[in-house]
C-alpha positions as CSV (number, residue, x, y, z in Angstrom):
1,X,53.8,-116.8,-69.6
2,X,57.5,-115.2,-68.6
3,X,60.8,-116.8,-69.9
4,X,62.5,-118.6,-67.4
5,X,64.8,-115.6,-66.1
6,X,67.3,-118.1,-64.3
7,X,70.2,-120.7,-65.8
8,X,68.7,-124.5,-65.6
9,X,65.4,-125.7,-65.8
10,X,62.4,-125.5,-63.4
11,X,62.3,-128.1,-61.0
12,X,60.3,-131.4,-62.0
13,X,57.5,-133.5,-59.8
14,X,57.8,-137.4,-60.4
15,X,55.3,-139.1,-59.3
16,X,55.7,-143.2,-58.1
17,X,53.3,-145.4,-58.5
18,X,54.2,-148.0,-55.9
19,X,52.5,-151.6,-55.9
20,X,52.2,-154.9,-54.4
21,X,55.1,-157.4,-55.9
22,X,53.0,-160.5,-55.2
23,X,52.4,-162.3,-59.0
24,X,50.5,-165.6,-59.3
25,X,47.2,-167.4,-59.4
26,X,45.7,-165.0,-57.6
27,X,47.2,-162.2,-59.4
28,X,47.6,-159.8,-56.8
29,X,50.0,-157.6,-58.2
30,X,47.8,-157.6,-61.7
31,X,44.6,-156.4,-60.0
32,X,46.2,-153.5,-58.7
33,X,47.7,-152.1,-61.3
34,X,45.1,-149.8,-63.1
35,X,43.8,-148.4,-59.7
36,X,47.3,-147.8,-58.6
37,X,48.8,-145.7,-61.8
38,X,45.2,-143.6,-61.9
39,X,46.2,-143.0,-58.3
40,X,49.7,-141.6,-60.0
41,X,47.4,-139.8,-63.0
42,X,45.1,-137.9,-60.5
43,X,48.1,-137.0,-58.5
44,X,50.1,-135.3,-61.8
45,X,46.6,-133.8,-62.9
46,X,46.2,-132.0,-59.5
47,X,50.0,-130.6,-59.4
48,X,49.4,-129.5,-63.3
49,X,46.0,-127.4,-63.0
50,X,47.2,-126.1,-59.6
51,X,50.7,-125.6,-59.2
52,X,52.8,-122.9,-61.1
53,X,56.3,-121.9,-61.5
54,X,57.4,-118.3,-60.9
55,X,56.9,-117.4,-64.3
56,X,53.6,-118.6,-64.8
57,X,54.5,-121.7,-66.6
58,X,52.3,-124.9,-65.2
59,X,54.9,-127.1,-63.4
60,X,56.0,-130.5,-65.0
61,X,55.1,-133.7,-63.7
62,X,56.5,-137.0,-65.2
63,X,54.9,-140.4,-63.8
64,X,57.5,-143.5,-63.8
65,X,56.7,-145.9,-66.4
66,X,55.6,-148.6,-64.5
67,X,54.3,-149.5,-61.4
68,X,57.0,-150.3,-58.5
69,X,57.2,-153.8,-57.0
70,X,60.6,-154.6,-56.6
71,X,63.9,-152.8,-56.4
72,X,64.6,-153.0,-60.1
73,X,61.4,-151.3,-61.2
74,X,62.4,-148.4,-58.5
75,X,65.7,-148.0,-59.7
76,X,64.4,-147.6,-63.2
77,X,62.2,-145.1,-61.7
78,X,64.7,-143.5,-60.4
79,X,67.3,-143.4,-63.8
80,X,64.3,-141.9,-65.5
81,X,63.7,-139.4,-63.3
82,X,67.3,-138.7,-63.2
83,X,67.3,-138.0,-66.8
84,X,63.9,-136.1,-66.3
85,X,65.3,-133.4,-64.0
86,X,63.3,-134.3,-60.8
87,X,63.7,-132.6,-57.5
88,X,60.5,-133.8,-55.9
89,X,58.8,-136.8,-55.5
90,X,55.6,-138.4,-54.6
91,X,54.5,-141.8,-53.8
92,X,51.3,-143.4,-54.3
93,X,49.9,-146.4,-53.6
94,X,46.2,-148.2,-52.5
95,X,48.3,-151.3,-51.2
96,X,50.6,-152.8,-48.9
97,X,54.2,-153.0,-50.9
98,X,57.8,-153.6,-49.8
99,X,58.8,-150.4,-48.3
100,X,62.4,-150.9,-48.4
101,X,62.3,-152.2,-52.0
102,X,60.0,-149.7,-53.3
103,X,60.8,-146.3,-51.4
104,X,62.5,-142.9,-53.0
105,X,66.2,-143.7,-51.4
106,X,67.8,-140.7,-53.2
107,X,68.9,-138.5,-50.4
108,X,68.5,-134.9,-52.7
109,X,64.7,-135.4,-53.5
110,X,61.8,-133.6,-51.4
111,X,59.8,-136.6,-50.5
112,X,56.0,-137.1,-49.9
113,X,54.5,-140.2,-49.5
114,X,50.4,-140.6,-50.4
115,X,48.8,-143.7,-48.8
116,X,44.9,-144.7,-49.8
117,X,42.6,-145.0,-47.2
118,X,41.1,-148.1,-48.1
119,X,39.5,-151.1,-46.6
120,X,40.3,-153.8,-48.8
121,X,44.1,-153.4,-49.4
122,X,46.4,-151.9,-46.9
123,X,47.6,-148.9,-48.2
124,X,47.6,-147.1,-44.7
125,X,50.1,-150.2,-43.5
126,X,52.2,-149.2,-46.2
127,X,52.5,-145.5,-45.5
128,X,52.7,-146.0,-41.7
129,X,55.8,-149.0,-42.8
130,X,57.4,-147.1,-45.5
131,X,57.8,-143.8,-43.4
132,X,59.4,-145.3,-40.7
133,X,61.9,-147.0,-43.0
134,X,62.6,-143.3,-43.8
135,X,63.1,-141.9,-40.2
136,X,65.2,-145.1,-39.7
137,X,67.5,-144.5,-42.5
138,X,67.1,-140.1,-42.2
139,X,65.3,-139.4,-45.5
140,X,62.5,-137.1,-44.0
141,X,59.3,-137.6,-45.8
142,X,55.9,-136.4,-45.6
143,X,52.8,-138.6,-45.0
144,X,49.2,-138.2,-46.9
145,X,46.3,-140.2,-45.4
146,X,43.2,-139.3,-45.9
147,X,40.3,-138.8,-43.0
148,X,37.6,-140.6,-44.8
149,X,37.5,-144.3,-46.2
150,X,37.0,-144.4,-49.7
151,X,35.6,-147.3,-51.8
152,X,38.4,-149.2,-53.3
153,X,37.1,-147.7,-57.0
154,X,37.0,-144.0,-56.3
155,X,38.9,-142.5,-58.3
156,X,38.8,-139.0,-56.9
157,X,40.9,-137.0,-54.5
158,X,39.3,-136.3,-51.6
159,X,39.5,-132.7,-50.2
160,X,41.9,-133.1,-47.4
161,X,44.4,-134.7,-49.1
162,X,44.5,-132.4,-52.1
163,X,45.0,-129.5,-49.4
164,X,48.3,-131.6,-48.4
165,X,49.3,-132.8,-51.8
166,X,49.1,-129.0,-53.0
167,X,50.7,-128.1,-50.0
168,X,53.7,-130.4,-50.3
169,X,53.9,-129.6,-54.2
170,X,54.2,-125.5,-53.3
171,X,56.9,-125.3,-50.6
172,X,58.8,-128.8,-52.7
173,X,58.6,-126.7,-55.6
174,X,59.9,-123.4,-53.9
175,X,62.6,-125.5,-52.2
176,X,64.2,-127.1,-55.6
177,X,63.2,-123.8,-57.5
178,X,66.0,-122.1,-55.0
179,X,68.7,-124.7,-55.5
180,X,71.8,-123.2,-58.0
181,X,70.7,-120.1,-58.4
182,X,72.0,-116.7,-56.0
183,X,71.7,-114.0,-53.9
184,X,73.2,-111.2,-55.1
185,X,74.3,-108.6,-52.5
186,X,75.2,-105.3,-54.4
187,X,77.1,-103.3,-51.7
188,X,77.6,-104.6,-48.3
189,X,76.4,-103.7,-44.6
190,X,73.8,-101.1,-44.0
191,X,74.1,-99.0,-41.1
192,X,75.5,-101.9,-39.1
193,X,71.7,-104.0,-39.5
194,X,72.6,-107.2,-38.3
195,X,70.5,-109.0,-41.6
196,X,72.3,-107.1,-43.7
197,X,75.2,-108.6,-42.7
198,X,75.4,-111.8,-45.3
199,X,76.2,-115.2,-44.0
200,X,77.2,-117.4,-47.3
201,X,77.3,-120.8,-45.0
202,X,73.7,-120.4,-44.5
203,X,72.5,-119.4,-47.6
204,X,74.8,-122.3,-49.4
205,X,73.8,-125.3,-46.8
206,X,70.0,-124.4,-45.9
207,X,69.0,-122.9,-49.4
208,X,71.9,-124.9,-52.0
209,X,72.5,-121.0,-53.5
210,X,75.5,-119.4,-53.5
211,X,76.1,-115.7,-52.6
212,X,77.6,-113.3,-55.6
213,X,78.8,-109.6,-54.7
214,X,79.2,-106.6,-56.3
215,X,80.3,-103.2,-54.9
216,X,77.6,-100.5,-55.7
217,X,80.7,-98.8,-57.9
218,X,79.8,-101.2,-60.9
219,X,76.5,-99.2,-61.0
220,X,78.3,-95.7,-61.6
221,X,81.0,-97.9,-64.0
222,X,78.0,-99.3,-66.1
223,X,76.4,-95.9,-66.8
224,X,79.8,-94.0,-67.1
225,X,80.9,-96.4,-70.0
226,X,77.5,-96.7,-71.2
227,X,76.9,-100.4,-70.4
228,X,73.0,-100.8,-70.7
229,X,70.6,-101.3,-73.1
230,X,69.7,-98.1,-74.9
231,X,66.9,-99.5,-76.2
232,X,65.3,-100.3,-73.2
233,X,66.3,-97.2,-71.2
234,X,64.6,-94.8,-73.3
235,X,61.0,-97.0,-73.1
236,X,61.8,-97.1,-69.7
237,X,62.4,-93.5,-69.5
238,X,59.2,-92.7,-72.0
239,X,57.1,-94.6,-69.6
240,X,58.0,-93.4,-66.2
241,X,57.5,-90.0,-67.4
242,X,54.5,-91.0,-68.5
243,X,53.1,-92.9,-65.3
244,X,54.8,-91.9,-62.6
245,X,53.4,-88.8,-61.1
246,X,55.7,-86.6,-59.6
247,X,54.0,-85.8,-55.6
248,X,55.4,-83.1,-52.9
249,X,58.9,-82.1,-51.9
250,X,59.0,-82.0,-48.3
251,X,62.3,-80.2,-48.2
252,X,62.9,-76.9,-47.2
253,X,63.5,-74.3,-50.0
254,X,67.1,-74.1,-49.7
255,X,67.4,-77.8,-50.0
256,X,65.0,-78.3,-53.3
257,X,66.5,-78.9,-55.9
258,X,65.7,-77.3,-59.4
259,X,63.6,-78.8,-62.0
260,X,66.0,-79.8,-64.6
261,X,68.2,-81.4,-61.2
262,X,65.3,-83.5,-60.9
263,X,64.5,-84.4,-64.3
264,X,68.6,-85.3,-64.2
265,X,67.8,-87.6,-61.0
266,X,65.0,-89.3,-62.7
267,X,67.4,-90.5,-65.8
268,X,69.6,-91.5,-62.9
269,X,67.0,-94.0,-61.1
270,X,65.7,-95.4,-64.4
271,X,68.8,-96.4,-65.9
272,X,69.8,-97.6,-62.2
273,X,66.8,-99.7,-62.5
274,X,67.8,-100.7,-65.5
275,X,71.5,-101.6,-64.6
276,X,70.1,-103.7,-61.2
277,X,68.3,-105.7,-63.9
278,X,71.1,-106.5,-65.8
279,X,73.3,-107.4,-62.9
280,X,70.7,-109.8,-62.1
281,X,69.8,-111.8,-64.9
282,X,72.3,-110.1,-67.9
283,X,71.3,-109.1,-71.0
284,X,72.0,-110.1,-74.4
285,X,71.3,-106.4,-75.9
286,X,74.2,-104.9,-74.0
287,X,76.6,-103.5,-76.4
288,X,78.9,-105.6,-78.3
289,X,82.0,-106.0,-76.7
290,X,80.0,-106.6,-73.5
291,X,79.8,-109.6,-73.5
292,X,81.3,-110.3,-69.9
293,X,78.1,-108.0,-68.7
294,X,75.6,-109.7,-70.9
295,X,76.1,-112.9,-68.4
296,X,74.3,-111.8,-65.0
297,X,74.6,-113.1,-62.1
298,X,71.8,-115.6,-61.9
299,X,70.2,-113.8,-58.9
300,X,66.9,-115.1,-57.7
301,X,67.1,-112.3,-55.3
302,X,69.5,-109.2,-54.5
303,X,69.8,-106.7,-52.1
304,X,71.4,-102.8,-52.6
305,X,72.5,-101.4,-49.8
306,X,72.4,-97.9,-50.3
307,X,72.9,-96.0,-47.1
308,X,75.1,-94.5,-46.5
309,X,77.5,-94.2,-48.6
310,X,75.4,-94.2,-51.5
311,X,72.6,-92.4,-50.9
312,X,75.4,-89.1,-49.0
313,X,75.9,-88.6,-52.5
314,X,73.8,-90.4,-55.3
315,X,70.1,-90.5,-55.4
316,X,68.8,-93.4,-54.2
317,X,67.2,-96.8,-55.1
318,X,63.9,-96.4,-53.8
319,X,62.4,-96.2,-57.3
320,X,63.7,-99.2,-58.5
321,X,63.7,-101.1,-55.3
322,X,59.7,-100.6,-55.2
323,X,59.0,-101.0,-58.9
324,X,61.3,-104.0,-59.2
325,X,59.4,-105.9,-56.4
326,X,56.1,-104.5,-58.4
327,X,54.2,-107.5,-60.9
328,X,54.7,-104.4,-63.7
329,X,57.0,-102.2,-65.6
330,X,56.9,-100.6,-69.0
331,X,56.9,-103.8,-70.1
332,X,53.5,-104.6,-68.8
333,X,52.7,-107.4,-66.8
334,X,56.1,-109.9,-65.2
335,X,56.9,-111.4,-62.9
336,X,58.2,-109.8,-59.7
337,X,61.9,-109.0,-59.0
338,X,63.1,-109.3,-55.4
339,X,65.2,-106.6,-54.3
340,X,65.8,-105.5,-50.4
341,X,66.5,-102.2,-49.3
342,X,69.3,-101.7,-46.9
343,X,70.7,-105.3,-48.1
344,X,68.8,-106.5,-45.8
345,X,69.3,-110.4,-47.1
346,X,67.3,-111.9,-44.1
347,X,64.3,-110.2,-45.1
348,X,64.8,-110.5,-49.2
349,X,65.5,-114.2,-48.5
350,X,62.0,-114.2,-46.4
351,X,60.5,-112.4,-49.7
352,X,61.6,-114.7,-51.8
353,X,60.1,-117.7,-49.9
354,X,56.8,-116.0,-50.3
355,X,57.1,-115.2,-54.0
356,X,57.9,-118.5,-55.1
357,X,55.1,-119.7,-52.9
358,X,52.6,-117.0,-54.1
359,X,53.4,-116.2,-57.4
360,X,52.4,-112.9,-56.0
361,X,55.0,-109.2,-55.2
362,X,56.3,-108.7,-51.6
363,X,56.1,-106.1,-49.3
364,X,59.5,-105.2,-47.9
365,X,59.1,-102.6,-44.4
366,X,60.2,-101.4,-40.8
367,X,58.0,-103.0,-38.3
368,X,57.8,-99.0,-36.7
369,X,55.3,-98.8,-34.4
370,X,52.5,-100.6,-32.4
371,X,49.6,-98.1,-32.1
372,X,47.6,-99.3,-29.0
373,X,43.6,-98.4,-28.6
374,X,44.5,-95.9,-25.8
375,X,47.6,-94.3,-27.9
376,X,45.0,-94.1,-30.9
377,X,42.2,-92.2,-28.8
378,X,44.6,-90.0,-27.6
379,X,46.0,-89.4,-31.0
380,X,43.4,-89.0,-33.7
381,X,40.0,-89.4,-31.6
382,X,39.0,-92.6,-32.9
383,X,38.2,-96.0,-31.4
384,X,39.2,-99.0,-33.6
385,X,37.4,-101.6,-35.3
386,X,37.2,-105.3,-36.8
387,X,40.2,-107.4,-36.4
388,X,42.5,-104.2,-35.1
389,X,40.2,-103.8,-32.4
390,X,40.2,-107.9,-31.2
391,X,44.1,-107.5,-31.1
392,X,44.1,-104.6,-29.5
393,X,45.6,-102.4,-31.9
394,X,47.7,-102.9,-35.0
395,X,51.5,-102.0,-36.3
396,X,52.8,-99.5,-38.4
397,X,54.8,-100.9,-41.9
398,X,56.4,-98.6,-43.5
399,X,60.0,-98.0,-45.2
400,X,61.1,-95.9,-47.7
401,X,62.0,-98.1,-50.4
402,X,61.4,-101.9,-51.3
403,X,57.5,-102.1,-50.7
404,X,55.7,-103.1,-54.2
405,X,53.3,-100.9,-55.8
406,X,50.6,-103.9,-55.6
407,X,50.4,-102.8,-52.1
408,X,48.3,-100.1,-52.2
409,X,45.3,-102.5,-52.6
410,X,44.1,-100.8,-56.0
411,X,43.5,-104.1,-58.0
412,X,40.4,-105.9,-57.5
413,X,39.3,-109.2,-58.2
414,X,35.9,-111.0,-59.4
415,X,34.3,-109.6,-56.7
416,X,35.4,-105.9,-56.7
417,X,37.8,-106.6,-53.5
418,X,40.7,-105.0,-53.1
419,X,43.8,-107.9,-53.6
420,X,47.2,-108.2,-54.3
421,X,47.1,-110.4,-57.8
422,X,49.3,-113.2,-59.1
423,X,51.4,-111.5,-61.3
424,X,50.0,-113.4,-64.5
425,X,46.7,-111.9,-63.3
426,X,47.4,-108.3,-63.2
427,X,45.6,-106.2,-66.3
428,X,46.3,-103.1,-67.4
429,X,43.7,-101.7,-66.0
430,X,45.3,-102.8,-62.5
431,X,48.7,-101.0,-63.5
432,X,46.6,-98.2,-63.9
433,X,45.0,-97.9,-60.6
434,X,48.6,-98.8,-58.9
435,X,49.7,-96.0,-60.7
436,X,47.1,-93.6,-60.1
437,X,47.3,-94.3,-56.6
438,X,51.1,-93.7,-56.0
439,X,53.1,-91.0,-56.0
440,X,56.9,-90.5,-56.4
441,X,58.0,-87.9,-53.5
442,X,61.5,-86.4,-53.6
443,X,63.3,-87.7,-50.3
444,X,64.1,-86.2,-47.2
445,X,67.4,-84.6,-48.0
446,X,68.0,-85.3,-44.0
447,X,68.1,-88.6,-44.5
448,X,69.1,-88.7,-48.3
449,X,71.4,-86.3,-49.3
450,X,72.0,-87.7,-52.1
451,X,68.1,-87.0,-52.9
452,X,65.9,-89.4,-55.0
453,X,62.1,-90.1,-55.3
454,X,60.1,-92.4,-53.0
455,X,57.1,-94.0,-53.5
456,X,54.3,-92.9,-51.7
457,X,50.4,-94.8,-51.2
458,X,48.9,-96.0,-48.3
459,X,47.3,-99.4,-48.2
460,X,43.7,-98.3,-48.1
461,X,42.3,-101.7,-47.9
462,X,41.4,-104.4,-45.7
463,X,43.2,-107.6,-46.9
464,X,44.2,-110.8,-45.8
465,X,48.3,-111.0,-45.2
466,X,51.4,-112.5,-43.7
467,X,54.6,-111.0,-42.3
468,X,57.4,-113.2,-41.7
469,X,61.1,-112.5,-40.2
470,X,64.0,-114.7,-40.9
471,X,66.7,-114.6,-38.4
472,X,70.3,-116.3,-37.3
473,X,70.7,-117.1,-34.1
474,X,74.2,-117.2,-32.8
475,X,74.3,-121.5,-31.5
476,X,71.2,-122.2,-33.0
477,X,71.2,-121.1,-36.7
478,X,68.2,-119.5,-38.7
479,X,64.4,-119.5,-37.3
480,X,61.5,-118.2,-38.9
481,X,58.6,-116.1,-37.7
482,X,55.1,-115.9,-38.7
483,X,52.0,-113.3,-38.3
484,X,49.3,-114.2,-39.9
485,X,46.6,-111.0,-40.2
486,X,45.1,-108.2,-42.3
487,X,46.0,-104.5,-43.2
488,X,44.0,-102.3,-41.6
489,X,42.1,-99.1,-43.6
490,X,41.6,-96.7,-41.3
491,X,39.5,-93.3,-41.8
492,X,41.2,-91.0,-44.4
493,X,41.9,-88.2,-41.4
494,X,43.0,-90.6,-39.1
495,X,45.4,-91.8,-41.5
496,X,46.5,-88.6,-42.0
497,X,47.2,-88.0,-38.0
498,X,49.2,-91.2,-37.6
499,X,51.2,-90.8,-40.9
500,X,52.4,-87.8,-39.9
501,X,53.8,-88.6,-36.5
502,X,56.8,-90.6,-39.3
503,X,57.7,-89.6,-42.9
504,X,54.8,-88.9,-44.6
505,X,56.5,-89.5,-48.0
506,X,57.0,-93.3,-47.8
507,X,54.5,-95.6,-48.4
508,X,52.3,-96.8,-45.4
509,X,50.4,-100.2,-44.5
510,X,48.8,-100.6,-41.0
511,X,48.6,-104.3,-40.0
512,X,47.4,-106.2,-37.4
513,X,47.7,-110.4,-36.3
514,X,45.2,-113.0,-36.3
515,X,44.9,-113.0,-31.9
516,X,44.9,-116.0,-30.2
517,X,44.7,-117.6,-27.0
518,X,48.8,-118.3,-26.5
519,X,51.7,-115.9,-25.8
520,X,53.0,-114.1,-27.9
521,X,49.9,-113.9,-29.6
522,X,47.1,-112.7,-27.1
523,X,47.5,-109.1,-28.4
524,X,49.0,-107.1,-31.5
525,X,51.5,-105.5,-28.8
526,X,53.1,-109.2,-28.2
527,X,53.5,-109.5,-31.7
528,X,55.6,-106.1,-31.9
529,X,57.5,-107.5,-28.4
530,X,58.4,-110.3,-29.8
531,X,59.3,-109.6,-33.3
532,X,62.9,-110.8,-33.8
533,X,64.6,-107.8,-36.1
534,X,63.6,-104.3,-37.1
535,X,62.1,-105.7,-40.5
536,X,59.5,-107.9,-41.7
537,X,58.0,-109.5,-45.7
538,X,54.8,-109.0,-46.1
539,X,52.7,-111.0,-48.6
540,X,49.3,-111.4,-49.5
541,X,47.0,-113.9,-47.9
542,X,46.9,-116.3,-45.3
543,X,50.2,-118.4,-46.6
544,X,51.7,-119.4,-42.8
545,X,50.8,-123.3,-43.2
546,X,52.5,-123.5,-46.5
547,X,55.9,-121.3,-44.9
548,X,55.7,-124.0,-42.5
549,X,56.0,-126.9,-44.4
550,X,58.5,-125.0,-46.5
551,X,60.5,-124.3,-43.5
552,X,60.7,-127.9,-42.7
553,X,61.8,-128.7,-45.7
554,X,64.9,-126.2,-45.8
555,X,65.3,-127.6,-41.6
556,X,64.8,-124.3,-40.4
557,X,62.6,-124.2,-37.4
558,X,59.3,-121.5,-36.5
559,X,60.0,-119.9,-33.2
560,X,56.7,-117.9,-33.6
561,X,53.4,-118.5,-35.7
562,X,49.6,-118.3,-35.6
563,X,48.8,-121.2,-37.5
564,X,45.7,-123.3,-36.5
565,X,47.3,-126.8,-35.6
566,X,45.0,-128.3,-38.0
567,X,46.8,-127.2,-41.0
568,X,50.6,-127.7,-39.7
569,X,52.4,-129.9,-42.1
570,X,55.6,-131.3,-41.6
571,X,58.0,-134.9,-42.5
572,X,56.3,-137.1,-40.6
573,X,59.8,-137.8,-38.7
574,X,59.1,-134.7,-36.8
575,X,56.0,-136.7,-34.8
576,X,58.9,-138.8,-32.9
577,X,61.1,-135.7,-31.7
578,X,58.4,-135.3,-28.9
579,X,54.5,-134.2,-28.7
580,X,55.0,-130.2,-28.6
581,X,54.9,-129.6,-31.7
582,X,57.3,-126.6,-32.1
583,X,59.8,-127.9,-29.4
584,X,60.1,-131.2,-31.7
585,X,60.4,-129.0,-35.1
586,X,63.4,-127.2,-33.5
587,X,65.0,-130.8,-32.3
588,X,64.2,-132.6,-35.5
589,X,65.9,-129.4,-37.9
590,X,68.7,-129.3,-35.4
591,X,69.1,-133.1,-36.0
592,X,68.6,-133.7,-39.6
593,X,70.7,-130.3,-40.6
594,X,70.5,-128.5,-43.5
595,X,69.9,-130.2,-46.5
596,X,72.9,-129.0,-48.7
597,X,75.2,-129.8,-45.5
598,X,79.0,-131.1,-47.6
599,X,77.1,-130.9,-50.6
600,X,78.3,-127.8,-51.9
């Protein structure tokens, strides 16, 4: 697996066995003991051999040492955990214990509690007591009951509640994975886009990460003094000559330029890619005397802002925008950087939740255009299909810039489908087909004058996905939106048609929503008409329940989803902020604030 690109450790799972305090003749307490710490053992053994880090690594679960009866045993839990690095915890128990006594009361841990459905020992009574001492004392935490009784023996996890406890474990894990570490914003505002313009009071109190800034200068300081790994530049260089197939220049004649002006603007973009890098996590090969440099910025994310005072006169960062958010570089297989174009942090932010829930690279794009059935007819002479064609019609993603390579849909999995892989999944053989598939057009000197080389594919695959929007809210704060749906292949001359009508030198994906019976739903149009901001992240598969219980967990509410209600997972203190289920996540975020609130 990758190294841990980020200062600290990964976040740690600790896992509480909690038990009945009663001793005596009857031994209570003593009979209990061996079903409640396998309870603990199962739980860890599900989080190991499902649950990763970002860089592959299996995530760390530590079980307290004994089982909790009384308040000494739980605050020896909680010194070892302390010691242990642990962001998250679970409780367990088969059995009625004393809630108070026995419950996770530090206020910075991500909290789920697991109760055993049972007959013989109330472990239900516990879960229902124990998370109402939370709500009463404001320590949101989420409950795990399974549907089925279970014999007081079994010793296995039933289905439904592994779906929950793996739920939990992902968005706890994304949470804590975010805490310490920054967004770096390289530049400033893009073309007066409203997500571009960083708020650090959000990202510090919602997300516990601090913003760092750099002007886009430090780029053109680095490779005029020669600050960047030689080493690595000219393997970088060696490889992108290599790979990276050089497709059409749009531009008129008298704006081309020459070949040896390109082969100058490809050095540029590679040791640009190169520098971004750098800025982000540092680099111990930088020249002696670097040292300052070497440190990084301990960037979990970043945005460049490019336009336009960059890209008027340098080339710009669409190469190593899209081939940073890629799962490969000449270095083969890694894990996935996120970058946004334009700076826009809103979206890079919504990228990052995805990644660390997916392990898998992000799709950054323009929301453009809905293309309805009618508008399609008219168009290109073709009636639409499958999903596309029960919603109606389907969107237009495409931007010139951040959009990984994985997007084109060229790796397959087990089954020959097309797929967008965990990173720690992706073969050579995949990198290949990426490549093949791609292109690297010079830009449209119209809207680049400064020129550069964008990548171009289309997403020729039907695959499962989810597009989300993160957006502030002047008086309300930040609020998440969620589309659940699939890209949409469409007939190679169709394609063509619609392509066209925009650039035809950016890379193109065609979506289109899961439809359901509620507004703003019924139709891919209300999807486009409601969509809060002219971007959206795009990842693969069918994540929205998971960004749901991840949003609760960071207190910021889902103004827009299609989510069956069957999988919605939230603190079970959101049940008693009313029965509409989105109306009481908006009161219970707005009344339990962010989480890092005076903290940092």
């Amino acid at each position: 697996m990758a190294e841990n690109r980020f200062v600290g450790d990964y976040p740690v799972i600790g896992i509480r066995p909690t038990i009945d305090g009663r001793r005596g003749a009857l031994g209570v307490r003593e009979s209990l003991e061996d079903q409640t710490m396998n309870m603990a053992k199962s739980a860890a053994k599900l989080f190991e051999d499902n649950l990763r880090y970002s860089n592959g690594e299996p995530v760390k679960v530590v079980i307290a040492d004994t089982t909790i009866g009384r308040v000494a045993e739980a605050a020896a839990c909680e010194a070892k955990f302390k010691k242990a690095g642990v962001d998250i915890t679970l409780t367990v128990t088969p059995c009625w214990c004393y809630g108070a006594e026995t419950m996770d009361m530090d206020k910075n841990t991500i909290k789920a509690v697991w109760g055993f459905n049972g007959t013989e020992r109330p472990g239900a009574v516990y879960l229902a007591s124990v998370l109402a001492t939370h709500a009463q004392k404001g320590l949101p935490a989420f409950g795990i009951y399974g549907h089925d009784v279970k014999e007081a023996d079994d010793t296995e996890i039933p289905e439904d509640v592994k779906e929950k406890l793996l739920r939990f474990g992902r968005a706890a894990v994304a949470a804590a994975t975010m805490r310490g570490k920054s967004y770096l914003q390289i530049g400033s505002i893009c073309m007066g886009i409203g997500g571009s313009i960083i708020d650090p009071a959000f990202i510090e109190e919602y997300l516990g990460m601090r913003v760092e800034s750099v002007d886009e200068v430090e780029i053109i300081r680095r490779m005029t003094e020669e600050i960047y790994d030689k080493e690595e530049f000219e393997k970088a260089l060696a490889w992108t000559k290599a790979n990276c197939k050089e497709g059409f220049d749009k531009n008129p004649d008298f704006l081309q330029k020459t070949p040896e002006e390109k082969e100058k603007d490809w050095e540029f973009v590679v040791k640009m890619m190169c520098i971004i890098k750098d800025l982000m996590n540092g680099n111990d090969k930088l020249p002696k005397g670097r040292e300052e440099e070497m440190v990084g910025h301990n960037a979990i994310a970043a945005g460049f802002q490019g336009q336009r005072q960059w890209t008027d006169f340098y080339p710009n960062a669409d190469f190593p925008e899209a081939l940073l958010n890629t799962t490969f570089d000449w270095n083969g297989a890694r894990e996935p950087y996120i970058l946004a174009t334009e700076n826009d942090v809103l979206n890079g932010l919504g990228m990052m939740f995805m990644k660390l829930l997916t392990g898998r690279a992000q799709i950054f794009a323009d929301v453009r255009t809905y293309w309805s059935p009618e508008a399609l007819k008219k168009a290109a002479g073709y009636d639409l299909e499958g999903h596309a064609k029960e919603a109606g019609g389907f969107l237009h993603l495409i931007n010139s810039g951040a959009a990984c390579l994985d997007a084109s849909g060229q790796a397959k999995d087990e089954n020959g489908e097309p797929v967008m892989k965990q990173w720690w999944d992706v073969t050579a053989e995949d990198q290949k087909a990426i490549l093949d598939a791609t292109t690297w057009n010079y830009a449209d000197c119209g809207y680049f004058r400064g020129g550069g080389f964008s990548s171009r594919y289309v997403t020729d695959a039907e695959m499962p996905v989810t597009m989300i929007r993160l957006n502030l809210v002047k008086g309300l704060g930040p609020m998440l939106q969620i589309a659940e749906g699939w890209t949409v292949k469409l007939p190679e001359d169709v394609n063509d048609i619609l392509w066209k009508r925009t650039d035809y030198t950016w890379p193109c994906t065609w979506f289109t929503p899961r439809v359901t019976e509620a507004a703003p739903f019924k139709t891919a149009y209300d999807v486009m008409n409601n969509w809060g901001a002219n971007h959206g992240a795009i990842s693969y598969g069918h994540i929205g329940a998971d960004l749901i219980t991840l949003a609760s967990i960071l207190r910021i509410p889902v103004a827009m989803h299609n989510v069956p209600e069957e999988k919605i997972f939230r603190p079970a203190a959101w049940n008693a902020f009313g029965m509409d289920k989105e109306g009481a996540d908006f009161r219970a975020c707005a009344n339990y604030g962010p989480m890092y609130k005076g903290m940092r």
